[in-house]
mmCIF file of the N, C-alpha and C atoms, coordinates in Angstrom:
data_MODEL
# 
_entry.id   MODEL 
# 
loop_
_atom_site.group_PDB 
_atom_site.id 
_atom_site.type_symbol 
_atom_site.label_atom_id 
_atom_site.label_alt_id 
_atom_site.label_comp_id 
_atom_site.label_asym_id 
_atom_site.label_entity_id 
_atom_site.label_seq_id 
_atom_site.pdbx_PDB_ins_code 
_atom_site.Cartn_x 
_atom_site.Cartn_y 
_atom_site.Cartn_z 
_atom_site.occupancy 
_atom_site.B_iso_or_equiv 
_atom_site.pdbx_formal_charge 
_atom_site.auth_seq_id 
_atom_site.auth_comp_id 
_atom_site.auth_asym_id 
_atom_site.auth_atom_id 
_atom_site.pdbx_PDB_model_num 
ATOM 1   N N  . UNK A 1 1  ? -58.460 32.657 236.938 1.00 0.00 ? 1  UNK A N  1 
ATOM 2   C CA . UNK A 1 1  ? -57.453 31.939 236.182 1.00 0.00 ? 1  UNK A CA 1 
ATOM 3   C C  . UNK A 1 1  ? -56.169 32.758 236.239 1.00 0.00 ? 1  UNK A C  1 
ATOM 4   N N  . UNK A 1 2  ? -55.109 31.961 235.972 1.00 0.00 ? 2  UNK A N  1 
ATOM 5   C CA . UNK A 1 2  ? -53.965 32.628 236.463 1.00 0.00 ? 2  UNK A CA 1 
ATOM 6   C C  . UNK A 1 2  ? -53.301 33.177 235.356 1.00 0.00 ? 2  UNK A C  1 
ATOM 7   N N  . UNK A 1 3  ? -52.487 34.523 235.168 1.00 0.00 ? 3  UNK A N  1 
ATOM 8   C CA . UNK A 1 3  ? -51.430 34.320 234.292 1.00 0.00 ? 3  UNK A CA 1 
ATOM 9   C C  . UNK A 1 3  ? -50.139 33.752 234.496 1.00 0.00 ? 3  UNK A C  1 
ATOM 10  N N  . UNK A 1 4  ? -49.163 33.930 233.182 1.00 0.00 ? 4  UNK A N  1 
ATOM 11  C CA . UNK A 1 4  ? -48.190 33.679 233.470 1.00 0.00 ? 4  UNK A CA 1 
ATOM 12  C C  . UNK A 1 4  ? -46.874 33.903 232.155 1.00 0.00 ? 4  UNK A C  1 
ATOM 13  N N  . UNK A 1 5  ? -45.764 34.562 232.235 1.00 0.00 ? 5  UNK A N  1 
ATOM 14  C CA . UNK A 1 5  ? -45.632 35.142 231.109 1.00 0.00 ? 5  UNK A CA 1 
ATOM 15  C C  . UNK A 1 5  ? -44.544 33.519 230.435 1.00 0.00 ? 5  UNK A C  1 
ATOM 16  N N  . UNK A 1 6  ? -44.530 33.510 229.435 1.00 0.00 ? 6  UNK A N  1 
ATOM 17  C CA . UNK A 1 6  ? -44.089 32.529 228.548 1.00 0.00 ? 6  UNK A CA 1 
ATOM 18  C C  . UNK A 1 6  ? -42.218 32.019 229.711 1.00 0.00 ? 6  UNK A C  1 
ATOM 19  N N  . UNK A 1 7  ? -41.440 32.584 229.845 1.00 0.00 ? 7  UNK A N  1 
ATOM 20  C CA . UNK A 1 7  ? -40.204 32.588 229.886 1.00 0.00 ? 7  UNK A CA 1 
ATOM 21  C C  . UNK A 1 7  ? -40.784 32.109 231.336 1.00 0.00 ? 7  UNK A C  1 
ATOM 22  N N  . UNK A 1 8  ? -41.625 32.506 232.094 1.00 0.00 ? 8  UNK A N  1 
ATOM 23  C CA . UNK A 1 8  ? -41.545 32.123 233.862 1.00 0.00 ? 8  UNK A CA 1 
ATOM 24  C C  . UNK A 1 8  ? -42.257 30.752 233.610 1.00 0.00 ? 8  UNK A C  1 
ATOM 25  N N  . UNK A 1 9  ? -43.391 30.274 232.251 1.00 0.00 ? 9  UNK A N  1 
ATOM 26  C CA . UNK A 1 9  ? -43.789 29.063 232.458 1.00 0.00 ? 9  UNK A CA 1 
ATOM 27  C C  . UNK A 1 9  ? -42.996 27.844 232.023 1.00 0.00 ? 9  UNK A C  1 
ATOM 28  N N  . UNK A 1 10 ? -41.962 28.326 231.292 1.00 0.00 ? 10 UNK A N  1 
ATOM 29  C CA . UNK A 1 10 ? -40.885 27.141 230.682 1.00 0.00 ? 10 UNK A CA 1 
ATOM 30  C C  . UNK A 1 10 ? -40.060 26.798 232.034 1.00 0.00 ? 10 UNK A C  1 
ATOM 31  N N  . UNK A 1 11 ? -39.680 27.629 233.028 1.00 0.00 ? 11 UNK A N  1 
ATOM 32  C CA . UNK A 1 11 ? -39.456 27.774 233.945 1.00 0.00 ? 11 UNK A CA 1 
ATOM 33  C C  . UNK A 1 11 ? -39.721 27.101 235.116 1.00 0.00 ? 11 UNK A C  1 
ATOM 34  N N  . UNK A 1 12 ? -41.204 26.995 234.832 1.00 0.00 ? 12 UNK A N  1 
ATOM 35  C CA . UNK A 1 12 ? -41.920 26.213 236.393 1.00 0.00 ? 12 UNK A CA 1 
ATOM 36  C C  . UNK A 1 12 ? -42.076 25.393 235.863 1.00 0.00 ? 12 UNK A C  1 
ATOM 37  N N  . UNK A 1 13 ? -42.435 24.767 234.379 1.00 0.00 ? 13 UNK A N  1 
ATOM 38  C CA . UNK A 1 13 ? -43.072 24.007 233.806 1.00 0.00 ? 13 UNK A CA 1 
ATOM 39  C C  . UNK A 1 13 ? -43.904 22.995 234.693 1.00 0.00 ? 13 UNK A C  1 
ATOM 40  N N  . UNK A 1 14 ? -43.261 22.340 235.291 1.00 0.00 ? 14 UNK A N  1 
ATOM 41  C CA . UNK A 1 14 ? -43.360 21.033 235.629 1.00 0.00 ? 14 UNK A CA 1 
ATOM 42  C C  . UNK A 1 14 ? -44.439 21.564 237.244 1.00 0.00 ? 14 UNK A C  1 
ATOM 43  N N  . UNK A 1 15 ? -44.627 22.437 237.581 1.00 0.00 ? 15 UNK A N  1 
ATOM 44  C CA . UNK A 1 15 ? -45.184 23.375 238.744 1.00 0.00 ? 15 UNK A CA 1 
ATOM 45  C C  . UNK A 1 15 ? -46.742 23.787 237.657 1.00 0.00 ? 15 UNK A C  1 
ATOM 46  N N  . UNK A 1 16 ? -46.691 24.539 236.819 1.00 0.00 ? 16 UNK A N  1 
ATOM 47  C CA . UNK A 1 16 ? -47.730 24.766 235.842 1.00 0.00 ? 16 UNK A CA 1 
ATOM 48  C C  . UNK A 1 16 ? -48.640 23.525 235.206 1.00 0.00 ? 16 UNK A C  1 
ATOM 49  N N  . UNK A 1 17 ? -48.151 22.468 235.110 1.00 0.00 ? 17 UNK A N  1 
ATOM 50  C CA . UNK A 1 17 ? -48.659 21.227 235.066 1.00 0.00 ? 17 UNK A CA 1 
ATOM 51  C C  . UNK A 1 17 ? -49.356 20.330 236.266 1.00 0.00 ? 17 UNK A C  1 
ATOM 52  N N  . UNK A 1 18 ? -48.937 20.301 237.159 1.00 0.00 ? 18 UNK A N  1 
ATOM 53  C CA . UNK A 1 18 ? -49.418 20.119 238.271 1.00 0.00 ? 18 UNK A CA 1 
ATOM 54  C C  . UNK A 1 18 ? -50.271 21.153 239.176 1.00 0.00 ? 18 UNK A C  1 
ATOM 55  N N  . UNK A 1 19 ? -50.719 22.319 238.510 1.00 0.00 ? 19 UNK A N  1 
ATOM 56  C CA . UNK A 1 19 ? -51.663 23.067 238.831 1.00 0.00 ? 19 UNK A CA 1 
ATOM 57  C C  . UNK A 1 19 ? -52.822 22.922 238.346 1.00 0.00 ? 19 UNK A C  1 
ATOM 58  N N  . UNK A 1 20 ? -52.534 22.789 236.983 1.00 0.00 ? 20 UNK A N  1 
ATOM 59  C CA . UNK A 1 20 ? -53.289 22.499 235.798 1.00 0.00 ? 20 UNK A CA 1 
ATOM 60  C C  . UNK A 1 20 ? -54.179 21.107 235.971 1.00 0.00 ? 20 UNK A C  1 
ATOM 61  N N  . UNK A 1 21 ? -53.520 20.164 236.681 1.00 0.00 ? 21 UNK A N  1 
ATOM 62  C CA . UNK A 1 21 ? -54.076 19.032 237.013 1.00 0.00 ? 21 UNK A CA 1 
ATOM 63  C C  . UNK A 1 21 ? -54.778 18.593 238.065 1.00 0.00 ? 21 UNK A C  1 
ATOM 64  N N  . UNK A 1 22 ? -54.424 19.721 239.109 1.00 0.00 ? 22 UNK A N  1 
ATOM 65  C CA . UNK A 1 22 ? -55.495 19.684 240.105 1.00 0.00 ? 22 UNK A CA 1 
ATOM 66  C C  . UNK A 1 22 ? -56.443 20.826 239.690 1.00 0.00 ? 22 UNK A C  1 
ATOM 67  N N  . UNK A 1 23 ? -56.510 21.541 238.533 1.00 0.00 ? 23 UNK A N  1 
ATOM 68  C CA . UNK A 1 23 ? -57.575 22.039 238.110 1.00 0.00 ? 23 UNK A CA 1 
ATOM 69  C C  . UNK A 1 23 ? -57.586 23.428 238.588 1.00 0.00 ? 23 UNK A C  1 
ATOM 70  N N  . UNK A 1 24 ? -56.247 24.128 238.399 1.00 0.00 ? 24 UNK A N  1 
ATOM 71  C CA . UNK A 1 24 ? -56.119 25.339 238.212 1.00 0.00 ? 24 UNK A CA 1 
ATOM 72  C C  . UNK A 1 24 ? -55.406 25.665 236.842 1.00 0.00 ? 24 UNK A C  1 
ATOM 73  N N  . UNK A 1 25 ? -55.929 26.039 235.636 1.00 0.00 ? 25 UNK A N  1 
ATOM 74  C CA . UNK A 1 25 ? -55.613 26.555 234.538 1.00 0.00 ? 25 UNK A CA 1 
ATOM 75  C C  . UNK A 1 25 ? -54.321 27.499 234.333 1.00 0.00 ? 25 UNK A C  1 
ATOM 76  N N  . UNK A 1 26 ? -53.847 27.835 233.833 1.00 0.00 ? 26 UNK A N  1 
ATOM 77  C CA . UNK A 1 26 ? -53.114 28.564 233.550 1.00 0.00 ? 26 UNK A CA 1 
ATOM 78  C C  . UNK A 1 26 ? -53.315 29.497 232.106 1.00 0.00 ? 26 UNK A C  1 
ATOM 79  N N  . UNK A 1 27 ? -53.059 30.375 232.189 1.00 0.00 ? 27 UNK A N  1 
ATOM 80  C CA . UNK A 1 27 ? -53.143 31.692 230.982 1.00 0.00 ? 27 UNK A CA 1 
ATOM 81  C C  . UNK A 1 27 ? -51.705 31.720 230.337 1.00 0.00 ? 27 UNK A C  1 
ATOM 82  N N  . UNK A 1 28 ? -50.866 31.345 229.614 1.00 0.00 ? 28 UNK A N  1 
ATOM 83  C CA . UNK A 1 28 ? -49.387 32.009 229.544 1.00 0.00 ? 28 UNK A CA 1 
ATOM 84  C C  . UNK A 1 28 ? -49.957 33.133 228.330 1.00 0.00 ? 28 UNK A C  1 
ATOM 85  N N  . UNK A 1 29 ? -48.814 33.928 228.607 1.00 0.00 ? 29 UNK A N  1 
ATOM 86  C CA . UNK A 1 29 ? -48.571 35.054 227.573 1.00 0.00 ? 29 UNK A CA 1 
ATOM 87  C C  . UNK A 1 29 ? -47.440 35.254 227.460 1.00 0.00 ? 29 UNK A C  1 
ATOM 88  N N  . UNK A 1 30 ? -47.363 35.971 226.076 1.00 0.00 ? 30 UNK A N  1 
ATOM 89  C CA . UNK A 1 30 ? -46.223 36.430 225.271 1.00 0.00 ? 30 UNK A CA 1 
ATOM 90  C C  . UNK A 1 30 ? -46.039 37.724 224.613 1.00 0.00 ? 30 UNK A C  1 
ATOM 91  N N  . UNK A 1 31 ? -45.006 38.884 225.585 1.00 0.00 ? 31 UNK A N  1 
ATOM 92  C CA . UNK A 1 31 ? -44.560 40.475 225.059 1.00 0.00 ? 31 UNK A CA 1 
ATOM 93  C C  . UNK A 1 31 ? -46.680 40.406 225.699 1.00 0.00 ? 31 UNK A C  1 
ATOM 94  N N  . UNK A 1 32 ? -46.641 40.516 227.246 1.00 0.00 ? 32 UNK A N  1 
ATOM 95  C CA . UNK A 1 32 ? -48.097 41.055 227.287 1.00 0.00 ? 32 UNK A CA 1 
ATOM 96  C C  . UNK A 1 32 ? -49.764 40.459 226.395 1.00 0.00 ? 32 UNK A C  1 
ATOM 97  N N  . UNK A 1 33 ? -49.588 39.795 225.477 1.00 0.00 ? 33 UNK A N  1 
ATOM 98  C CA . UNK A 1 33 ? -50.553 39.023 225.004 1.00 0.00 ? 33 UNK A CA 1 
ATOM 99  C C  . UNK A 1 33 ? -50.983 37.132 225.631 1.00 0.00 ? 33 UNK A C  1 
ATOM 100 N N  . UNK A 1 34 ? -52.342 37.343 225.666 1.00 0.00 ? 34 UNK A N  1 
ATOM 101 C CA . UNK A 1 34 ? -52.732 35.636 225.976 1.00 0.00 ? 34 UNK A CA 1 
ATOM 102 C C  . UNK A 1 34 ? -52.345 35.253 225.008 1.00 0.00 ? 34 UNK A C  1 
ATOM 103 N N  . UNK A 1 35 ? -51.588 34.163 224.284 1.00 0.00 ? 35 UNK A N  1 
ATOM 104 C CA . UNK A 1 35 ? -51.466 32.994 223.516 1.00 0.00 ? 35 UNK A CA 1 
ATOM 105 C C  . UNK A 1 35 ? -51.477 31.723 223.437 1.00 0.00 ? 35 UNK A C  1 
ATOM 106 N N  . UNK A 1 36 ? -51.889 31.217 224.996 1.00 0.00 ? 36 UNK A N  1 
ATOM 107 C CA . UNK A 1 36 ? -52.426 29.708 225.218 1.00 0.00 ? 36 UNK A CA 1 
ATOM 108 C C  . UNK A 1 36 ? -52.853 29.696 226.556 1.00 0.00 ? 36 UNK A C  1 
ATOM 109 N N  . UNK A 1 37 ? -53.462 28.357 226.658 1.00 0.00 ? 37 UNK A N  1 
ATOM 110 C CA . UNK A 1 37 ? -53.889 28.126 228.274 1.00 0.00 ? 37 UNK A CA 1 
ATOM 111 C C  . UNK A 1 37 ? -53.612 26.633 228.759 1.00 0.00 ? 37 UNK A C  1 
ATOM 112 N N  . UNK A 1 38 ? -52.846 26.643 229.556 1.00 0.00 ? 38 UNK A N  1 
ATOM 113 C CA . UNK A 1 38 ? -52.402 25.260 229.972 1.00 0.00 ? 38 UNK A CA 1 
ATOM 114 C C  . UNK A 1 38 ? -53.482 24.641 230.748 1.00 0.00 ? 38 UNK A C  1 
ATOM 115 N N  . UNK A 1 39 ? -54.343 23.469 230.437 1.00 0.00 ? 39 UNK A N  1 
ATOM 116 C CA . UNK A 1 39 ? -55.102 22.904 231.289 1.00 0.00 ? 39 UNK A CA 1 
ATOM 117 C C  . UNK A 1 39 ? -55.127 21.448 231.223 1.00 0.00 ? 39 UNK A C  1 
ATOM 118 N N  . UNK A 1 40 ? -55.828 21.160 232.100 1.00 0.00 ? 40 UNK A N  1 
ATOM 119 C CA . UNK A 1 40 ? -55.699 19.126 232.680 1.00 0.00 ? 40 UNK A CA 1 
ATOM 120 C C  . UNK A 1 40 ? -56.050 18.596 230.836 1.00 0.00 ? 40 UNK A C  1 
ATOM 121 N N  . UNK A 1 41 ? -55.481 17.508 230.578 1.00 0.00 ? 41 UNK A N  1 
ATOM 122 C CA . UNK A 1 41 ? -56.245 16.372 229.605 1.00 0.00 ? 41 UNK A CA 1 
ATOM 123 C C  . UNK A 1 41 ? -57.742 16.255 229.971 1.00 0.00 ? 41 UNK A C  1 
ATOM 124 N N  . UNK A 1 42 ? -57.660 16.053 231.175 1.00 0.00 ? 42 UNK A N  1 
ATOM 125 C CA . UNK A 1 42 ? -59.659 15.656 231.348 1.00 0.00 ? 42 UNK A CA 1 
ATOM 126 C C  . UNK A 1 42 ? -60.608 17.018 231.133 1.00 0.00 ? 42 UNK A C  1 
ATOM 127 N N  . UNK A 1 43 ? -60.094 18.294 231.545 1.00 0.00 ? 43 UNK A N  1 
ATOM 128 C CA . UNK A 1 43 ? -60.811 19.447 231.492 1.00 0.00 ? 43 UNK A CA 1 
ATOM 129 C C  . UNK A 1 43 ? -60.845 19.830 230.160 1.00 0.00 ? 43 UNK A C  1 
ATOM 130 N N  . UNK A 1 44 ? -59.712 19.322 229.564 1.00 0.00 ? 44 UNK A N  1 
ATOM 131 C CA . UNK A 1 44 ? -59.473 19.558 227.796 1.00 0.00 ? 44 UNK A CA 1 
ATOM 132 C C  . UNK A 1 44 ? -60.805 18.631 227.105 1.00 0.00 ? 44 UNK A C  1 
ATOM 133 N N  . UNK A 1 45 ? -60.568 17.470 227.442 1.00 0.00 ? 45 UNK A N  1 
ATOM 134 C CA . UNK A 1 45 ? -61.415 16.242 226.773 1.00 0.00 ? 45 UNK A CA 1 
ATOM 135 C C  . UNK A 1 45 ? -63.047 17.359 227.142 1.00 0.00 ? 45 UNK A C  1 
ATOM 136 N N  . UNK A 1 46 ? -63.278 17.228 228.475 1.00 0.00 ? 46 UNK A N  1 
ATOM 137 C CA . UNK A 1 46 ? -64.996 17.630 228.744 1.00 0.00 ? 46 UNK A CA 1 
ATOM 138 C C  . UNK A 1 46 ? -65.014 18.793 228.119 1.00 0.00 ? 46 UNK A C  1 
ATOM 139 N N  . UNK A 1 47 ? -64.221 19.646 227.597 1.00 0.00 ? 47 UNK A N  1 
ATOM 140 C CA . UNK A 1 47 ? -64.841 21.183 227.023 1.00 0.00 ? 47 UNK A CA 1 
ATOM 141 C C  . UNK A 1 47 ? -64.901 20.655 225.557 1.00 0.00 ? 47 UNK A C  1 
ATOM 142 N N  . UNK A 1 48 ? -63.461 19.688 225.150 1.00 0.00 ? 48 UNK A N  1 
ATOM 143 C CA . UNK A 1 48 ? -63.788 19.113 223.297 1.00 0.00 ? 48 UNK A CA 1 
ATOM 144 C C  . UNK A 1 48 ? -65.375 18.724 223.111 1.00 0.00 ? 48 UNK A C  1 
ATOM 145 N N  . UNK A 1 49 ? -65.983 17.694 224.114 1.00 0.00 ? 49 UNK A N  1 
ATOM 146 C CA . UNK A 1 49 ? -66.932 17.094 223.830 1.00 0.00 ? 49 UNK A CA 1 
ATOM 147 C C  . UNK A 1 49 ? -68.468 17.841 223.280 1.00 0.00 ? 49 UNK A C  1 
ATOM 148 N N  . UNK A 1 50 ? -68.454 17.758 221.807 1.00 0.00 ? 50 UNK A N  1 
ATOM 149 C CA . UNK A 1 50 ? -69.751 18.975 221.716 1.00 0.00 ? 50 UNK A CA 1 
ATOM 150 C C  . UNK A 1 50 ? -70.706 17.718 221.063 1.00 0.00 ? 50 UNK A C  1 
ATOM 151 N N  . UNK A 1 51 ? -71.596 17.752 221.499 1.00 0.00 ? 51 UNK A N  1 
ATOM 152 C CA . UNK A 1 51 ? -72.732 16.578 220.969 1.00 0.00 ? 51 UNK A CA 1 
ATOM 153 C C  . UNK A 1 51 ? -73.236 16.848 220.005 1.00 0.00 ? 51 UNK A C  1 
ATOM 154 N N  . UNK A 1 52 ? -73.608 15.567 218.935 1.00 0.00 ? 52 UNK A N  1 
ATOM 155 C CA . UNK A 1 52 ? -74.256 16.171 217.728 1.00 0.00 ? 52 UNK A CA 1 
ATOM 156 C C  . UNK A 1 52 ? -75.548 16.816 217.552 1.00 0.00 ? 52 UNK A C  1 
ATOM 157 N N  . UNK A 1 53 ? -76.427 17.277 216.850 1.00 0.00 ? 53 UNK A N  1 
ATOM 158 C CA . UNK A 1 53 ? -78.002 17.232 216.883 1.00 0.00 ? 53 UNK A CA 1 
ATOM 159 C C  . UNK A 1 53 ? -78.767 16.416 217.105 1.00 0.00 ? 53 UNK A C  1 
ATOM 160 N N  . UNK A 1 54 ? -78.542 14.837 216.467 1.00 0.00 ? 54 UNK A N  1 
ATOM 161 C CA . UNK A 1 54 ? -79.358 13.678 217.084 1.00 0.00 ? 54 UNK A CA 1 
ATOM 162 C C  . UNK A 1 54 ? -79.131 13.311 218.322 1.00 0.00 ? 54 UNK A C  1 
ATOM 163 N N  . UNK A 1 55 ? -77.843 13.604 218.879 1.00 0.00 ? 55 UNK A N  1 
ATOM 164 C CA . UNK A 1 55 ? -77.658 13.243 220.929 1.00 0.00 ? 55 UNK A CA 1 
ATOM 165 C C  . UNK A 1 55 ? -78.470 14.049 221.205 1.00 0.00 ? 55 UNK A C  1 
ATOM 166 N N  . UNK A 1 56 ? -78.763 15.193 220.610 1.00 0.00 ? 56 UNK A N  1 
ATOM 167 C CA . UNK A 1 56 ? -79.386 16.331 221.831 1.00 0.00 ? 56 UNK A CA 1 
ATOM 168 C C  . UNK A 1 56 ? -80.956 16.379 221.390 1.00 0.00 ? 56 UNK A C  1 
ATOM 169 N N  . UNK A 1 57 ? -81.201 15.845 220.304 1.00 0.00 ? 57 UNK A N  1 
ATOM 170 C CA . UNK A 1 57 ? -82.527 15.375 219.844 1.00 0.00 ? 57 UNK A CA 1 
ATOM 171 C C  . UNK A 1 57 ? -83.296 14.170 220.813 1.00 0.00 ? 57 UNK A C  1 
ATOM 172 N N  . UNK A 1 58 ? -82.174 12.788 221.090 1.00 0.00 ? 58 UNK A N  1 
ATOM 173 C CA . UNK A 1 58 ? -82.043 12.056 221.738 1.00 0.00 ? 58 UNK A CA 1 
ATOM 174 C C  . UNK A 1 58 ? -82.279 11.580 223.364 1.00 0.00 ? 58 UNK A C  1 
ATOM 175 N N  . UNK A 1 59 ? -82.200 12.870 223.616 1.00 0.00 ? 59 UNK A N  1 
ATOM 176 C CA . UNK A 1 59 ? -81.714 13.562 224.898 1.00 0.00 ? 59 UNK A CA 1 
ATOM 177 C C  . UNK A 1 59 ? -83.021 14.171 225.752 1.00 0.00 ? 59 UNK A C  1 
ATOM 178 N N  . UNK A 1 60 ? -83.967 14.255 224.530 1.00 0.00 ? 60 UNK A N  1 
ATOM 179 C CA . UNK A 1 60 ? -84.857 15.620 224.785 1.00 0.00 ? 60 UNK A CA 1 
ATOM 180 C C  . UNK A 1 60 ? -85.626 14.771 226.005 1.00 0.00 ? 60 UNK A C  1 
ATOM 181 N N  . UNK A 1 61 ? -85.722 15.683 227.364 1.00 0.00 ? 61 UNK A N  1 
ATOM 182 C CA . UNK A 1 61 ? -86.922 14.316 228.351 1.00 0.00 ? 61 UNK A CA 1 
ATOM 183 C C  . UNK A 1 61 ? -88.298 14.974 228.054 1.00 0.00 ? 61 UNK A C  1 
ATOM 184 N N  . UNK A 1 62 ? -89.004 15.802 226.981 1.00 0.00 ? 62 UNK A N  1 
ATOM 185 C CA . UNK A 1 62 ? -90.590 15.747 227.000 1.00 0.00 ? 62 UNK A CA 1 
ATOM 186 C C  . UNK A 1 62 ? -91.012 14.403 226.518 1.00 0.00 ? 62 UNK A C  1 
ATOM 187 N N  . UNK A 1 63 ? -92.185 14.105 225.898 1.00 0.00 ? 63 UNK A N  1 
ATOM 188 C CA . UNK A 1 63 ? -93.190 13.645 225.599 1.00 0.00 ? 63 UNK A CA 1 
ATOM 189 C C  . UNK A 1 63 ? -93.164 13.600 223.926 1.00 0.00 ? 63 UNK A C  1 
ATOM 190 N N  . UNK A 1 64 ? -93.309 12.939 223.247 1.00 0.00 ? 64 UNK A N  1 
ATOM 191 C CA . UNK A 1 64 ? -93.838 13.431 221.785 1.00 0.00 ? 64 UNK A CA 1 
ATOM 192 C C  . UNK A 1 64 ? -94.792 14.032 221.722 1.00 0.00 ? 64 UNK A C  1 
ATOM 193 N N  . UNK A 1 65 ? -95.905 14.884 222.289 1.00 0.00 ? 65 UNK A N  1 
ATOM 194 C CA . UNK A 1 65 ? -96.938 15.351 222.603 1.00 0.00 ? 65 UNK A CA 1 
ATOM 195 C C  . UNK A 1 65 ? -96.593 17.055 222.700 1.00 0.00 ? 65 UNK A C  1 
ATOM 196 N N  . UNK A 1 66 ? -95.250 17.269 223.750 1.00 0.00 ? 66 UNK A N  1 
ATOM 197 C CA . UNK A 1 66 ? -94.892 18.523 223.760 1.00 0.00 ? 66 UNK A CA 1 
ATOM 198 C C  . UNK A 1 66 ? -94.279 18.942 222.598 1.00 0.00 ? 66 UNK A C  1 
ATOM 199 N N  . UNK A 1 67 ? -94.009 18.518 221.359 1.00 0.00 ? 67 UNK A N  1 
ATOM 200 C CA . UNK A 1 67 ? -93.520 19.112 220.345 1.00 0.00 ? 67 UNK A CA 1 
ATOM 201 C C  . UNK A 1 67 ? -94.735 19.474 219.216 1.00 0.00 ? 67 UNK A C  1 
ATOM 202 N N  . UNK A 1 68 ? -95.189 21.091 219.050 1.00 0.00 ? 68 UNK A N  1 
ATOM 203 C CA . UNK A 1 68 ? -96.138 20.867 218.390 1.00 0.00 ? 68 UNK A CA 1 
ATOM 204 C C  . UNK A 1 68 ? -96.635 20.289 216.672 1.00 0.00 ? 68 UNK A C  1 
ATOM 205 N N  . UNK A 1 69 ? -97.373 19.874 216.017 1.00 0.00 ? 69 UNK A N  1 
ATOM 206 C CA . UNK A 1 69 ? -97.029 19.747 214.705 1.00 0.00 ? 69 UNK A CA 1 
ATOM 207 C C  . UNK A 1 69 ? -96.498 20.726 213.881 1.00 0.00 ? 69 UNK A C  1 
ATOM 208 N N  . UNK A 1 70 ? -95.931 19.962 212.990 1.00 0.00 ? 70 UNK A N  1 
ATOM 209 C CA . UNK A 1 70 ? -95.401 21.366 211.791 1.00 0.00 ? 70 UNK A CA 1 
ATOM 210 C C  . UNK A 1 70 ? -96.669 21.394 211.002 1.00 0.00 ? 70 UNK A C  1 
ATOM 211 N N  . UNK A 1 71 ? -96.244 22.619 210.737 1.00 0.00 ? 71 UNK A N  1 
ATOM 212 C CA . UNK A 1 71 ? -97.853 22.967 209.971 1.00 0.00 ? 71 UNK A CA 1 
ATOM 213 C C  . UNK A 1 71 ? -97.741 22.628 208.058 1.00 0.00 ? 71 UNK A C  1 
ATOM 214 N N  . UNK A 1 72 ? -99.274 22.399 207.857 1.00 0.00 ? 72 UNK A N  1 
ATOM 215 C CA . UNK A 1 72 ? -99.244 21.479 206.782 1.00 0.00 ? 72 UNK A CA 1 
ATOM 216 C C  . UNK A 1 72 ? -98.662 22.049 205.308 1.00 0.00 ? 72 UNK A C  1 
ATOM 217 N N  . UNK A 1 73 ? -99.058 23.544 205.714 1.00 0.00 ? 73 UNK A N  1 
ATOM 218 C CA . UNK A 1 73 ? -98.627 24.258 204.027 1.00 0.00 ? 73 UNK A CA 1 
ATOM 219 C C  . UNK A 1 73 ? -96.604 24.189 204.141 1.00 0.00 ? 73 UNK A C  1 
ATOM 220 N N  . UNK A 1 74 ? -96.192 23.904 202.788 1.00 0.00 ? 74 UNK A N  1 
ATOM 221 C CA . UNK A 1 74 ? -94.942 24.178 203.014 1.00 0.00 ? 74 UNK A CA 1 
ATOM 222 C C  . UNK A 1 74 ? -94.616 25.461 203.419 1.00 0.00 ? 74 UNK A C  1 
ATOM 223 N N  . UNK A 1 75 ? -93.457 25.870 203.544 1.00 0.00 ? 75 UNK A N  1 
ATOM 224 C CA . UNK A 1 75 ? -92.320 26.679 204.168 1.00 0.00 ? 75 UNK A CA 1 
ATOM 225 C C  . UNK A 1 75 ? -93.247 27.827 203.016 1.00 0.00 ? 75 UNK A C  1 
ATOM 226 N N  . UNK A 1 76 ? -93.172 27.488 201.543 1.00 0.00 ? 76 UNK A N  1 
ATOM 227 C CA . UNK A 1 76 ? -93.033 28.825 200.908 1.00 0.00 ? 76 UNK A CA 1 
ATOM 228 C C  . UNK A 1 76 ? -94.128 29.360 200.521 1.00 0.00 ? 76 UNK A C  1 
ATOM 229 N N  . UNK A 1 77 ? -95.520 28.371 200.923 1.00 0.00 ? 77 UNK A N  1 
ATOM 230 C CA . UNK A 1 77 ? -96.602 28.971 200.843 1.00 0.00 ? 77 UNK A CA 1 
ATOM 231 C C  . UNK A 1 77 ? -97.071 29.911 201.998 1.00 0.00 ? 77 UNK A C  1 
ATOM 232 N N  . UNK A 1 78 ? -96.293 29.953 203.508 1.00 0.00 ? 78 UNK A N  1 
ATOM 233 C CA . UNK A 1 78 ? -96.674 30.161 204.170 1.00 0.00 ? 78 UNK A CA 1 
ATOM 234 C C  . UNK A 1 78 ? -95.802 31.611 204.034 1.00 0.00 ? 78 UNK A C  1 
ATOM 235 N N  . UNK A 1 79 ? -94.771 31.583 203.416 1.00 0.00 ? 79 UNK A N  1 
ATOM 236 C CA . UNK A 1 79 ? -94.103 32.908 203.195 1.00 0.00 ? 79 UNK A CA 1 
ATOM 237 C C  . UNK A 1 79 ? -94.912 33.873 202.370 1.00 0.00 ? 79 UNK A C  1 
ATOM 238 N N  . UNK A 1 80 ? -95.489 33.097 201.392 1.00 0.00 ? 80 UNK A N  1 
ATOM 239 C CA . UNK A 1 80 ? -96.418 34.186 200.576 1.00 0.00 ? 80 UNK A CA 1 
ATOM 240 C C  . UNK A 1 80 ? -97.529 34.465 200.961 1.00 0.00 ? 80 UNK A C  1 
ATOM 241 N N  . UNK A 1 81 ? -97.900 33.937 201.822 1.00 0.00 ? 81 UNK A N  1 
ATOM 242 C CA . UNK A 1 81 ? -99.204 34.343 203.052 1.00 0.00 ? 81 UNK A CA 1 
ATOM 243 C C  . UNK A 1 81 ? -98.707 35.875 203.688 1.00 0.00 ? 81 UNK A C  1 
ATOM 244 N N  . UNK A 1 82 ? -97.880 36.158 203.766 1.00 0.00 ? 82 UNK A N  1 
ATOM 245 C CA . UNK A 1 82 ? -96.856 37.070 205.356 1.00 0.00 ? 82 UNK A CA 1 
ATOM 246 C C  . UNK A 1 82 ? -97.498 35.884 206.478 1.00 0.00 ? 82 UNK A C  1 
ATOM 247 N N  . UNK A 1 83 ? -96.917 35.053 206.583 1.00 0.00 ? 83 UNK A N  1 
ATOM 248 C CA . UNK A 1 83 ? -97.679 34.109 208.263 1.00 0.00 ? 83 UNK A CA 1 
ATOM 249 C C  . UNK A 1 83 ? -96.161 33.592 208.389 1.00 0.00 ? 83 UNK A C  1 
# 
């Protein structure tokens, strides 16, 4: 990924955008620090996308068979066991 310091990307702007869109990122920085990263809308959208627990519950390709049962004593009897 590339850098690029703040003052040279206001600069190219329109060059930094069209990198970005064929899917080369950009790093800018400011006085030597990263403070953003210029990248495509679509590469933005696919990294936003975080699925909930039921998609990925949803999702699962075993069997109902490969998940084993939960076991019958609750949670806190099984704590006062040490098990």
């Amino acid at each position: 990924m590339k850098e690029l310091q703040l003052r040279d990307a206001k600069a190219t702007l329109s060059a930094v955008v069209d990198q970005a869109v064929a899917g080369e990122p950009t790093v800018i920085t400011r006085h030597g620090r990263k403070e953003a990263v210029l990248l495509s809308f679509e590469e933005f959208q696919r990294i936003s996308r975080v699925p909930d627990f039921a998609d990925l519950l949803l999702a699962f390709p075993g069997e109902p068979d490969d998940i084993p049962e939960r076991a019958r004593k609750p949670a806190r009897a099984l704590r006062d066991t040490g098990l």
